[in-house]
ZADREN-868448 format. One line per field, with one value per atom (N, C-alpha, C, CB): atom name; residue in three letters; residue number from 1; y, x, z. Coordinates in nm, 4 decimals, always signed. Glycine has a CB too. Layout:
// residues N
at	(CA,...)
aa	(ALA,...)
i	(NUM,...)
y	(Y,...)
x	(X,...)
z	(Z,...)
END
This chain:
// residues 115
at	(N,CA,C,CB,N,CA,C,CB,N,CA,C,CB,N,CA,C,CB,N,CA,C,CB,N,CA,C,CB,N,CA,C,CB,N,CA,C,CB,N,CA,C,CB,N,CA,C,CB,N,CA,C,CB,N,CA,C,CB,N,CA,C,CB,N,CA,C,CB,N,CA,C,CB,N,CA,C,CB,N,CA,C,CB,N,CA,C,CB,N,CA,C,CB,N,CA,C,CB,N,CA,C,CB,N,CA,C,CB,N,CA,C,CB,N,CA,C,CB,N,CA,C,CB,N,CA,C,CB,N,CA,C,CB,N,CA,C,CB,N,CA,C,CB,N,CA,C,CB,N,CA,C,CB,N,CA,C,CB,N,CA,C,CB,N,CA,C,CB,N,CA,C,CB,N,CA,C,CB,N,CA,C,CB,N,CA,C,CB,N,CA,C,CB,N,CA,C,CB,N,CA,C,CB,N,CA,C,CB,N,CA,C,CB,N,CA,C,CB,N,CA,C,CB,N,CA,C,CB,N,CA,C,CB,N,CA,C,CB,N,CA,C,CB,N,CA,C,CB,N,CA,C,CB,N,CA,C,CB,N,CA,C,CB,N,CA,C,CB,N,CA,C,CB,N,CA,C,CB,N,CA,C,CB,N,CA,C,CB,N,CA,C,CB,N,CA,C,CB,N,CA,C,CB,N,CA,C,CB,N,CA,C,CB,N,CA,C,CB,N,CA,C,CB,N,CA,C,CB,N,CA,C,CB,N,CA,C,CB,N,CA,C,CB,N,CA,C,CB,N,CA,C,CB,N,CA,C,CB,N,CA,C,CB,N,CA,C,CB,N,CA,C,CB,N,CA,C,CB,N,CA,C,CB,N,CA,C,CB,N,CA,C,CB,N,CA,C,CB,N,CA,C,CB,N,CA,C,CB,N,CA,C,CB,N,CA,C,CB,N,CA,C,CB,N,CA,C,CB,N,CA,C,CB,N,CA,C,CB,N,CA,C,CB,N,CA,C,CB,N,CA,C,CB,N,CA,C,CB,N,CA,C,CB,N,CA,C,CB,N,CA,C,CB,N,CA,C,CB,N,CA,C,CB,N,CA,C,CB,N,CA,C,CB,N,CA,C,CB,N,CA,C,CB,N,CA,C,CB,N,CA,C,CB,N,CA,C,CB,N,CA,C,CB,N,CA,C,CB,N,CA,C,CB,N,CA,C,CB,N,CA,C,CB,N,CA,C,CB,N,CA,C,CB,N,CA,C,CB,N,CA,C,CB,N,CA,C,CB,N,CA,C,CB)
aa	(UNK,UNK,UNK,UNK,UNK,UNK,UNK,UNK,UNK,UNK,UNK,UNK,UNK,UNK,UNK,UNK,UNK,UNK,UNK,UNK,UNK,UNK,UNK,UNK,UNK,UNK,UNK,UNK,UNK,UNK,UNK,UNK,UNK,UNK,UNK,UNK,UNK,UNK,UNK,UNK,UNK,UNK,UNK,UNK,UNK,UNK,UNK,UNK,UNK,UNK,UNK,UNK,UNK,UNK,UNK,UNK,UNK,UNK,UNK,UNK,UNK,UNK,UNK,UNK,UNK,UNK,UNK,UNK,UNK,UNK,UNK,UNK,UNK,UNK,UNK,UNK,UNK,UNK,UNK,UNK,UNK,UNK,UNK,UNK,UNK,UNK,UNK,UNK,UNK,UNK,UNK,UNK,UNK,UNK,UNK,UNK,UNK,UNK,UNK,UNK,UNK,UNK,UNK,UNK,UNK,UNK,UNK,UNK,UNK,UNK,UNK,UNK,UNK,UNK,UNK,UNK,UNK,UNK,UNK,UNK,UNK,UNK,UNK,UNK,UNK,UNK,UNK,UNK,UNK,UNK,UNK,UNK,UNK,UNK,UNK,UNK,UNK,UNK,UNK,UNK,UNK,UNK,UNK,UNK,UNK,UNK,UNK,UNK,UNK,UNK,UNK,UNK,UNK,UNK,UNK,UNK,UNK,UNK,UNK,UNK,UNK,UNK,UNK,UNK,UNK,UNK,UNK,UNK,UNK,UNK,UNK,UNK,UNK,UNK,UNK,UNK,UNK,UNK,UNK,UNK,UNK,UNK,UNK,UNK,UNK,UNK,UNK,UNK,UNK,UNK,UNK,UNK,UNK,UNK,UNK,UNK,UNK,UNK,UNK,UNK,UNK,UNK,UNK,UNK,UNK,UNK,UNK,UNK,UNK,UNK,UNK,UNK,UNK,UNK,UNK,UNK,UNK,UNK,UNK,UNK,UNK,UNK,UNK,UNK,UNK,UNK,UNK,UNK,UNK,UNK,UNK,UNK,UNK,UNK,UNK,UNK,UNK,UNK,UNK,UNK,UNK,UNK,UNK,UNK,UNK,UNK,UNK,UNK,UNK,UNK,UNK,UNK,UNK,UNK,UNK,UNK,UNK,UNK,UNK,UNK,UNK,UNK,UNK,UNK,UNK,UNK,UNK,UNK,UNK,UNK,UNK,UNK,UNK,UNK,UNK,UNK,UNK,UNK,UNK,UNK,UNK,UNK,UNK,UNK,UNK,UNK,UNK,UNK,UNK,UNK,UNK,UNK,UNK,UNK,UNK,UNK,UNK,UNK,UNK,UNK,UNK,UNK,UNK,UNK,UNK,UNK,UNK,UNK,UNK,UNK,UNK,UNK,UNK,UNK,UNK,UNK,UNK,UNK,UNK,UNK,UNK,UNK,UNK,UNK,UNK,UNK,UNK,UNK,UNK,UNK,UNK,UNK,UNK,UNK,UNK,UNK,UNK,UNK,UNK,UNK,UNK,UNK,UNK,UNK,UNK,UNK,UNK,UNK,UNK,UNK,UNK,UNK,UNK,UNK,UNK,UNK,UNK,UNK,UNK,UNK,UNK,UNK,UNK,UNK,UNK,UNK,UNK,UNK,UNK,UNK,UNK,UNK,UNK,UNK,UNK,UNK,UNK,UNK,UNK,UNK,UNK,UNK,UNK,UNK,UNK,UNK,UNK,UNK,UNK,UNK,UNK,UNK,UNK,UNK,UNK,UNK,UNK,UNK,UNK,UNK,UNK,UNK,UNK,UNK,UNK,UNK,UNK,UNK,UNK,UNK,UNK,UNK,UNK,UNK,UNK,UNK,UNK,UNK,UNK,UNK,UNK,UNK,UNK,UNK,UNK,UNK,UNK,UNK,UNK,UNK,UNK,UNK,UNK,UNK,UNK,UNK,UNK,UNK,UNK,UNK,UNK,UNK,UNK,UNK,UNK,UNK,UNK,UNK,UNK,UNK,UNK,UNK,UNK,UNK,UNK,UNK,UNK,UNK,UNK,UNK)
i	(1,1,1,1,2,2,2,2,3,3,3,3,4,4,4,4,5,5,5,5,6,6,6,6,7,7,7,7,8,8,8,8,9,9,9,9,10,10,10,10,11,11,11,11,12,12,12,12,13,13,13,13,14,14,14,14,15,15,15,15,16,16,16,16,17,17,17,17,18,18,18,18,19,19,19,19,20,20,20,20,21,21,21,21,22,22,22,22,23,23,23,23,24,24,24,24,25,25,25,25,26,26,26,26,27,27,27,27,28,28,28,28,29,29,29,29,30,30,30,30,31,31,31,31,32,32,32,32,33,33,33,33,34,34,34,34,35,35,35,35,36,36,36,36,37,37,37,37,38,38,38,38,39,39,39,39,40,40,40,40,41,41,41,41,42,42,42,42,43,43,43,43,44,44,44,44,45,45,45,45,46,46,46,46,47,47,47,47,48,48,48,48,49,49,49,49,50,50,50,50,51,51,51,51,52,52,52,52,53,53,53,53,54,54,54,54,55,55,55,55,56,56,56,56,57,57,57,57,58,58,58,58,59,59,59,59,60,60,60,60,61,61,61,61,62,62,62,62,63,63,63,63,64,64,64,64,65,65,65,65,66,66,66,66,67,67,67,67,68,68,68,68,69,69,69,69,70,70,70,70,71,71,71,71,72,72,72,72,73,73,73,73,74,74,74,74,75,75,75,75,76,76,76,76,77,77,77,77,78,78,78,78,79,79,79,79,80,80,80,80,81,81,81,81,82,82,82,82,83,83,83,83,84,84,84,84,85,85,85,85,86,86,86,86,87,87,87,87,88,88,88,88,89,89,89,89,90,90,90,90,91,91,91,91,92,92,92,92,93,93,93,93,94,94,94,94,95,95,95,95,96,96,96,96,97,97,97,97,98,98,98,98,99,99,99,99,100,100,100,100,101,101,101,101,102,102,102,102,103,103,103,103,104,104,104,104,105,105,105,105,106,106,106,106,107,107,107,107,108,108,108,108,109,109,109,109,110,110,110,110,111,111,111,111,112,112,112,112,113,113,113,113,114,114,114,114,115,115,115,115)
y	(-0.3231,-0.2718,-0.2832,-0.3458,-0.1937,-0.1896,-0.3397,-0.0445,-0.3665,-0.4914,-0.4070,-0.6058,-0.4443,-0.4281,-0.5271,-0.5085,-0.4612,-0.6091,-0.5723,-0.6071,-0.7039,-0.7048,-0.6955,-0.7929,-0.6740,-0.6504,-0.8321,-0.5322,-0.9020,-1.0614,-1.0660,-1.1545,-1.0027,-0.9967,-0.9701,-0.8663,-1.0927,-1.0964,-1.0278,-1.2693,-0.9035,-0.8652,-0.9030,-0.8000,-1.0146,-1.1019,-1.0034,-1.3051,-0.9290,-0.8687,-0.9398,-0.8359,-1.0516,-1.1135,-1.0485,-1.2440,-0.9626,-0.8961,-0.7453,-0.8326,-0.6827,-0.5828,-0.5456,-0.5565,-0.6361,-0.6723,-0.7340,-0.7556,-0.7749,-0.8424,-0.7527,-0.9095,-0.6159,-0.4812,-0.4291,-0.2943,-0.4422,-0.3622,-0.2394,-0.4067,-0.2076,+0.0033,+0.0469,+0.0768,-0.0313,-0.0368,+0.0815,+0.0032,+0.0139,+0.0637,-0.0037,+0.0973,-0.1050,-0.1697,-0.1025,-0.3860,-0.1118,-0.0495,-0.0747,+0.0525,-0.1160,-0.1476,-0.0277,-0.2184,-0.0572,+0.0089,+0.1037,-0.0602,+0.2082,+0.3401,+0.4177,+0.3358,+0.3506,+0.4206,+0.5481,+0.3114,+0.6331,+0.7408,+0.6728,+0.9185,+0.7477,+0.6945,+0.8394,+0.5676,+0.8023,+0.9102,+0.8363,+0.9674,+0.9172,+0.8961,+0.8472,+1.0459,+0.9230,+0.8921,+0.7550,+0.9946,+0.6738,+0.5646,+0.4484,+0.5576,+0.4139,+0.3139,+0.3249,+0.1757,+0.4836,+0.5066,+0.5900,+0.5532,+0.6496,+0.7746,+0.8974,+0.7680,+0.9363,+1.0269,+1.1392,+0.9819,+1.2340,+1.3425,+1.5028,+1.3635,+1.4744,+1.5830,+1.5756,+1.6521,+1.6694,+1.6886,+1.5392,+1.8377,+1.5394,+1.3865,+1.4226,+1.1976,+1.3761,+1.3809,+1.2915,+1.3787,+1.2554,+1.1363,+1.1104,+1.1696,+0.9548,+0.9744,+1.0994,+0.7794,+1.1022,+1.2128,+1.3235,+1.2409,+1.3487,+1.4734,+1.5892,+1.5536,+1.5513,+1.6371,+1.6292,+1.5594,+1.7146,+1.7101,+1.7234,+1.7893,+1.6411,+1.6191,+1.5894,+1.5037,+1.6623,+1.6768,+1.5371,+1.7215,+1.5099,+1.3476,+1.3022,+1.3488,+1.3893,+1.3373,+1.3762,+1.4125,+1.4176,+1.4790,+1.3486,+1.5637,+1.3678,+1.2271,+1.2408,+1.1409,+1.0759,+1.0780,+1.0411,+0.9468,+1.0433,+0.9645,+0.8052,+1.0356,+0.7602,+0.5852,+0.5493,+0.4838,+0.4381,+0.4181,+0.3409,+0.3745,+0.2665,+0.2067,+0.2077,+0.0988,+0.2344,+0.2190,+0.1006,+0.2725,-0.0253,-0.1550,-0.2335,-0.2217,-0.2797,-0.3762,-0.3144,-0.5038,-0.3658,-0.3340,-0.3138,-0.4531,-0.2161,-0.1697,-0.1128,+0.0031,-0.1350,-0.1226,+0.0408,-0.2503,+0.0751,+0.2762,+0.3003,+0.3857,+0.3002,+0.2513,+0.3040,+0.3236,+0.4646,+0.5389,+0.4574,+0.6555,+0.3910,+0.3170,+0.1774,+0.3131,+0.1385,-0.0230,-0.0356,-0.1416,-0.0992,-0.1717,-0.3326,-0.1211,-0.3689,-0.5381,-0.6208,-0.5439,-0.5347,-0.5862,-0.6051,-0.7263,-0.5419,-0.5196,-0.4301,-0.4051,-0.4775,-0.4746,-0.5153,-0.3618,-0.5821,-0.6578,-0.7978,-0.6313,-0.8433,-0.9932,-1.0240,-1.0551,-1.1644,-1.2238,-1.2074,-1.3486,-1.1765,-1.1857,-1.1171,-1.3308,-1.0274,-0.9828,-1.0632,-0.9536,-1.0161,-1.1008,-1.0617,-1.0474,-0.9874,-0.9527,-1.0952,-0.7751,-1.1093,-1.1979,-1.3333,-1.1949,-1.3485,-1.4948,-1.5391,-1.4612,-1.4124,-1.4877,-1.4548,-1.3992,-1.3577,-1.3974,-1.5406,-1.3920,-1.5677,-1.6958,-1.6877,-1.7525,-1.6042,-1.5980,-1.5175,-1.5423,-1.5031,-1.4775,-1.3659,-1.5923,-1.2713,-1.1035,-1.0393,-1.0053,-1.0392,-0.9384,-0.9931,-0.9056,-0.9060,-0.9712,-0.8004,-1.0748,-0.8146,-0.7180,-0.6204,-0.7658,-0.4642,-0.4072,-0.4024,-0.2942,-0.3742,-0.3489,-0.2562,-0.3722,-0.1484,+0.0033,+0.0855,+0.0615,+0.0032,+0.0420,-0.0512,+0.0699,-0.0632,-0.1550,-0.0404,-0.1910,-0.1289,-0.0915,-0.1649,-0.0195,-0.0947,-0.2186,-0.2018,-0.2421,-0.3340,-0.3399,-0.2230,-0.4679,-0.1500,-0.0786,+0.0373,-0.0604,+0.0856,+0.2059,+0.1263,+0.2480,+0.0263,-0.0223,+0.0054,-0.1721,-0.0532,-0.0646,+0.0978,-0.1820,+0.1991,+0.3341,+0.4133,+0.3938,+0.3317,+0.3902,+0.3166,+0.3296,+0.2385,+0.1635,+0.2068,+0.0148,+0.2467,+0.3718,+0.5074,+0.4229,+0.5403,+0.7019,+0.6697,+0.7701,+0.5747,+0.5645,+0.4971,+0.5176,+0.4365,+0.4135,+0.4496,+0.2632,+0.5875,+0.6492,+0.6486,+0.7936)
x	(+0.8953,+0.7710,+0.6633,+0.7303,+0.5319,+0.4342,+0.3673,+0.3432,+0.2724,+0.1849,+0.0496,+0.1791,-0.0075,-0.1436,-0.2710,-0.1031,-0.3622,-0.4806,-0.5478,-0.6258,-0.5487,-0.6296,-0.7748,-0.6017,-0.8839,-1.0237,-1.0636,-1.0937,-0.9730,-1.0028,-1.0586,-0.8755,-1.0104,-1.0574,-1.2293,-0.9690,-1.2441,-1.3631,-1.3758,-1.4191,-1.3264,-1.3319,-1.3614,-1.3715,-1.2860,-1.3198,-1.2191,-1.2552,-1.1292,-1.0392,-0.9624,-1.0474,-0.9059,-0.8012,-0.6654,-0.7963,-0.6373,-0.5040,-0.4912,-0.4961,-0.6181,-0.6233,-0.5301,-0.7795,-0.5646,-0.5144,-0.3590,-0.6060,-0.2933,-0.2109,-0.0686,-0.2576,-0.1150,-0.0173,+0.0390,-0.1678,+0.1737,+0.2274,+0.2338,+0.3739,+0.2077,+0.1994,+0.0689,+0.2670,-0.0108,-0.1934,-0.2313,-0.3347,-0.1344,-0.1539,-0.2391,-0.0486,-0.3581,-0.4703,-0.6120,-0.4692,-0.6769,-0.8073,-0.9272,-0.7870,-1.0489,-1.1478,-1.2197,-1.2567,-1.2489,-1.3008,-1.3780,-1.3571,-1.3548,-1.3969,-1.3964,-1.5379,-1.2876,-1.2730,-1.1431,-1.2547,-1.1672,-1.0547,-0.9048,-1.1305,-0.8430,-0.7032,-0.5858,-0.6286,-0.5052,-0.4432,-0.2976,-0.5309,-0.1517,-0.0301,-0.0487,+0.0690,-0.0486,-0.0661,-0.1373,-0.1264,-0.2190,-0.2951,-0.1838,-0.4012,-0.1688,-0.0814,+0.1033,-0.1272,+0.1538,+0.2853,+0.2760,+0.3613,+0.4411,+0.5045,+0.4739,+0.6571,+0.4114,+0.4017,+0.3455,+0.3369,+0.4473,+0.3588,+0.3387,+0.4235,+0.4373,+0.4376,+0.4442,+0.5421,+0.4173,+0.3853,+0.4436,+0.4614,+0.4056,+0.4872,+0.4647,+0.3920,+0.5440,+0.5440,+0.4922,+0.6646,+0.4269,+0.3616,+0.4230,+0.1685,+0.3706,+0.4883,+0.4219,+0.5028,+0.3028,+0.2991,+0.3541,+0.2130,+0.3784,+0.5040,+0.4078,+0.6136,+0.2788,+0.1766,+0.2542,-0.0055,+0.2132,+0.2682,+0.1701,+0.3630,+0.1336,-0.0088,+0.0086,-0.0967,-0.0820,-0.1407,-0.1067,-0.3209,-0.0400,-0.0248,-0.1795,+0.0900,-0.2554,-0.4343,-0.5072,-0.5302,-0.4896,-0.5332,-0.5986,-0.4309,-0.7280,-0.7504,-0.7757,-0.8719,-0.7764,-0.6968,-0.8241,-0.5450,-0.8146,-0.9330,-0.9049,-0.9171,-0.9945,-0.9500,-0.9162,-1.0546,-0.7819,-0.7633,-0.8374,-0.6532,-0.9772,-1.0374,-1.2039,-0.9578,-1.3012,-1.4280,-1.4718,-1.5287,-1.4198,-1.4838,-1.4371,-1.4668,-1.2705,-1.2475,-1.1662,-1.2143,-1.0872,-0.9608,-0.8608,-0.9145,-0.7692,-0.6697,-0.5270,-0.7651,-0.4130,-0.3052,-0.2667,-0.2026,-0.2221,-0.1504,-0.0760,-0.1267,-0.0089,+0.1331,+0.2651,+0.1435,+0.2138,+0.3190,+0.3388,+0.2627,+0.2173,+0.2752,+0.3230,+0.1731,+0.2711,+0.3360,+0.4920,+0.2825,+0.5270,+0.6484,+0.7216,+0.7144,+0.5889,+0.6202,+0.6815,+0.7763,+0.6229,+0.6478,+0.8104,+0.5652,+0.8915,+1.0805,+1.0511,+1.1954,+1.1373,+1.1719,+1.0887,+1.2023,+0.9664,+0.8664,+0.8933,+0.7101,+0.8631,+0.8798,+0.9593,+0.7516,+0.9744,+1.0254,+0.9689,+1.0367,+0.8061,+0.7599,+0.6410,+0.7504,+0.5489,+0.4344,+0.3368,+0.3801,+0.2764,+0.1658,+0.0558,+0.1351,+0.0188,-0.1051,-0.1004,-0.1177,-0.0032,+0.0000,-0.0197,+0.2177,+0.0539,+0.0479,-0.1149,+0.1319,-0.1847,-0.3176,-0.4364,-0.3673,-0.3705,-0.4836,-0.5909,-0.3904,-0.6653,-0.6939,-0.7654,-0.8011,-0.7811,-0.7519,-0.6451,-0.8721,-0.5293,-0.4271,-0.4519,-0.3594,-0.4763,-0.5325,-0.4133,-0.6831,-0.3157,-0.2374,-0.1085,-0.2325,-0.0455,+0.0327,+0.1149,-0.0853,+0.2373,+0.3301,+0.3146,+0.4314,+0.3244,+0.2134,+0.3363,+0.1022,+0.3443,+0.4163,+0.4732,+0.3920,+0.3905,+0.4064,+0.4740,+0.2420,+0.5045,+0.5961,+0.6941,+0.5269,+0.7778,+0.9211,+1.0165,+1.0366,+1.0202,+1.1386,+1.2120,+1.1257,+1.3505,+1.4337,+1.4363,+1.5690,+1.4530,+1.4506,+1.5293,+1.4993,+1.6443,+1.6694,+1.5735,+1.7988,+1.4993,+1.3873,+1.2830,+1.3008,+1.2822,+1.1358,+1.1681,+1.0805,+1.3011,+1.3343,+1.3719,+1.4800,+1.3753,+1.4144,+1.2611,+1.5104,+1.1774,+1.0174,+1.0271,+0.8777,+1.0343,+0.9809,+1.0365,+1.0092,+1.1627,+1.2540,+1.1686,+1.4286,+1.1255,+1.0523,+0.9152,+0.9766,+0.8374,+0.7175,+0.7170,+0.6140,+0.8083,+0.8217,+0.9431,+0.8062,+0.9423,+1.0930,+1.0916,+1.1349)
z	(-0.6810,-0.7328,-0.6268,-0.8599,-0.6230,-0.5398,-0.5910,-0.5520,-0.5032,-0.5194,-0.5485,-0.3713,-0.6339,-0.7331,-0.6455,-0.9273,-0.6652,-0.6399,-0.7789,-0.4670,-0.8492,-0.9370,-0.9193,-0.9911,-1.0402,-1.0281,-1.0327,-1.1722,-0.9917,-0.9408,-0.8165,-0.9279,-0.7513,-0.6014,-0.5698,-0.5321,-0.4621,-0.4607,-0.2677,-0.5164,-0.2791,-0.1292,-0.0422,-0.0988,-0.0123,+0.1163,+0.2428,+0.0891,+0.2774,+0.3398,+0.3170,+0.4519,+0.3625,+0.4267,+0.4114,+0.3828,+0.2805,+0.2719,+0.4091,+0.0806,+0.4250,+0.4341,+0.6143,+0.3972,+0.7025,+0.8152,+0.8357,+0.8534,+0.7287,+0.7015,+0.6955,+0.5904,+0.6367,+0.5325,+0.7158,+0.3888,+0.7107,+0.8386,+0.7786,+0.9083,+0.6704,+0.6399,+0.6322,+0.4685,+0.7064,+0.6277,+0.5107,+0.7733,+0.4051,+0.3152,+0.1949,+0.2969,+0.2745,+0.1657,+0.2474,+0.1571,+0.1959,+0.1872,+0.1094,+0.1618,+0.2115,+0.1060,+0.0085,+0.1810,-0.1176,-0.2088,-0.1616,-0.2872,-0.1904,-0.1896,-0.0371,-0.2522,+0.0102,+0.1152,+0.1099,+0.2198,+0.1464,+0.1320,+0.2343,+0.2072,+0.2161,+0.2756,+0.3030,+0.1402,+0.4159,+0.4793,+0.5063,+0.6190,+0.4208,+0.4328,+0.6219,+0.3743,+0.7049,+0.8223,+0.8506,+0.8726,+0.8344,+0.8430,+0.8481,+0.7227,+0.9543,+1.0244,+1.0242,+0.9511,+0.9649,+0.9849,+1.0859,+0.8764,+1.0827,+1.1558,+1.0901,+1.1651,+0.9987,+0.8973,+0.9416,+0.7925,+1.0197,+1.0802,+1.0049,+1.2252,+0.9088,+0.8169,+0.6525,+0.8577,+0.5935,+0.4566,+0.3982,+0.3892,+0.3003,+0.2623,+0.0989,+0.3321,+0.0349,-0.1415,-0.1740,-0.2255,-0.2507,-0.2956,-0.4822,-0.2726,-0.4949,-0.6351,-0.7579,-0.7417,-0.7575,-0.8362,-0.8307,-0.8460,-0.7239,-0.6771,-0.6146,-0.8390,-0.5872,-0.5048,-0.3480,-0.5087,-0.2555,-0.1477,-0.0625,-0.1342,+0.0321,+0.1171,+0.2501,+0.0666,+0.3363,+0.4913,+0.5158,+0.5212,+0.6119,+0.6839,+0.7280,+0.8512,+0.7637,+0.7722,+0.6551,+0.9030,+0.5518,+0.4586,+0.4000,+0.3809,+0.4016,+0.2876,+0.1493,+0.3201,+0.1245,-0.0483,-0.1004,-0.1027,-0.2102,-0.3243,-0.3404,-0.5032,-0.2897,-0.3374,-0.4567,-0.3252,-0.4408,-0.5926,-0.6693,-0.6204,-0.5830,-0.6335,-0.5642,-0.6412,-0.6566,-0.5769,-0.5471,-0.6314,-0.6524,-0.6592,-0.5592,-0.7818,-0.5695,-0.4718,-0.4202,-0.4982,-0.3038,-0.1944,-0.2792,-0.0828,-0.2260,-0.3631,-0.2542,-0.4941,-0.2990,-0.2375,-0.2894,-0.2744,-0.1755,-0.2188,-0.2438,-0.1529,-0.3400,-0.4154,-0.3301,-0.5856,-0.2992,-0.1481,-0.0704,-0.0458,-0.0031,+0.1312,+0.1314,+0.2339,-0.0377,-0.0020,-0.0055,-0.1219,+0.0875,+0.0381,+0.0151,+0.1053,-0.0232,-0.0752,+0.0733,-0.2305,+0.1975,+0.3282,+0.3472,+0.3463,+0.2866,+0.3039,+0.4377,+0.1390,+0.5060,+0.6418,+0.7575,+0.6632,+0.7091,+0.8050,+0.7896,+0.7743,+0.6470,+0.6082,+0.4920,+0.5826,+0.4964,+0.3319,+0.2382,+0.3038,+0.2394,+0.1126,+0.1684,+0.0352,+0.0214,+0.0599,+0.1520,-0.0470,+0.2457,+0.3383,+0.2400,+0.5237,+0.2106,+0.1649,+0.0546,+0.0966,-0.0182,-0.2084,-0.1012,-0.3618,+0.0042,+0.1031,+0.1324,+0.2807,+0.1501,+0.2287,+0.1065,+0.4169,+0.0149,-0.1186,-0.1703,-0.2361,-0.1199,-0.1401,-0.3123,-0.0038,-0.3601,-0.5345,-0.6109,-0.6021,-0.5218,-0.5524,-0.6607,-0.5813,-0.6164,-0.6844,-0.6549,-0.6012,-0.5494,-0.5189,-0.5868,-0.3642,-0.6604,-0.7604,-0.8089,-0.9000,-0.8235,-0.8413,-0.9307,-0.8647,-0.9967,-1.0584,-1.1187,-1.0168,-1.2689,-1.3398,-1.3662,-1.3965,-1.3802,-1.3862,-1.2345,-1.4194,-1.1423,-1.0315,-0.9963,-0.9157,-1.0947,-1.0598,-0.9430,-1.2499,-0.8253,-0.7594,-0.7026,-0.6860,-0.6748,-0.6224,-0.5055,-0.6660,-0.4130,-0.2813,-0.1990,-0.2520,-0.2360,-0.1574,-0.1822,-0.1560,-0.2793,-0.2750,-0.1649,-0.4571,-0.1691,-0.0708,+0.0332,-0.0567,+0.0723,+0.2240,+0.2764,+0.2479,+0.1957,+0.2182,+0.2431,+0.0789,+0.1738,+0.1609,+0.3049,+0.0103,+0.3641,+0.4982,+0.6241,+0.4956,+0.6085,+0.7102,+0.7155,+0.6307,+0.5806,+0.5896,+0.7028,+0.3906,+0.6027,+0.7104,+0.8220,+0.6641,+0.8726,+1.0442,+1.0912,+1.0970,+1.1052,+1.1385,+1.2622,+1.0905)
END
């Protein structure tokens, strides 16, 4: 499953530097499939929209730093365990429910974006 930041987070960064897919972002900043992958062409996103590798997105969040559900991959094939949930110091980043996946979808999402 993707990692969530809850509306706990008191936007300090510390996750945001941490994501090898820099797929966290502070609130209300737009965001681009391209933004720290290989992603040089069209890419599907899970809604099944299909978008410009620079094309920017709508933030998923205006308030606090918010993870992009496309690019996370719970850090499978970088680390043992999310970095971002590691340096949470109010432990906001926490597994989203509504995106259960199993490690081999993560680690297949982490081959696509650093091919």
């Amino acid at each position: 499953m993707a990692i969530m930041i809850t509306d706990d987070c008191i936007n300090c960064g510390a996750c945001e530097p941490e994501c090898p897919n820099n797929a966290i972002y502070e609130g209300g900043v737009e965001w681009t499939i391209s933004d720290g992958t290989t992603i040089h062409e069209p890419y599907k996103i899970e809604t099944g929209a299909v978008i410009g590798p620079n094309e920017d997105q709508e933030p998923v969040s205006d308030e606090f730093y918010y993870i992009v559900p496309d690019k996370c991959t719970e850090c499978v094939g970088f680390h043992e365990e999310p970095q971002c949930a590691a340096v949470c110091p109010v432990d906001c980043c926490v597994p989203d429910p509504e995106r259960e996946e199993a490690e081999a979808v993560l680690a297949a999402r982490q081959q696509v974006l650093h091919a």
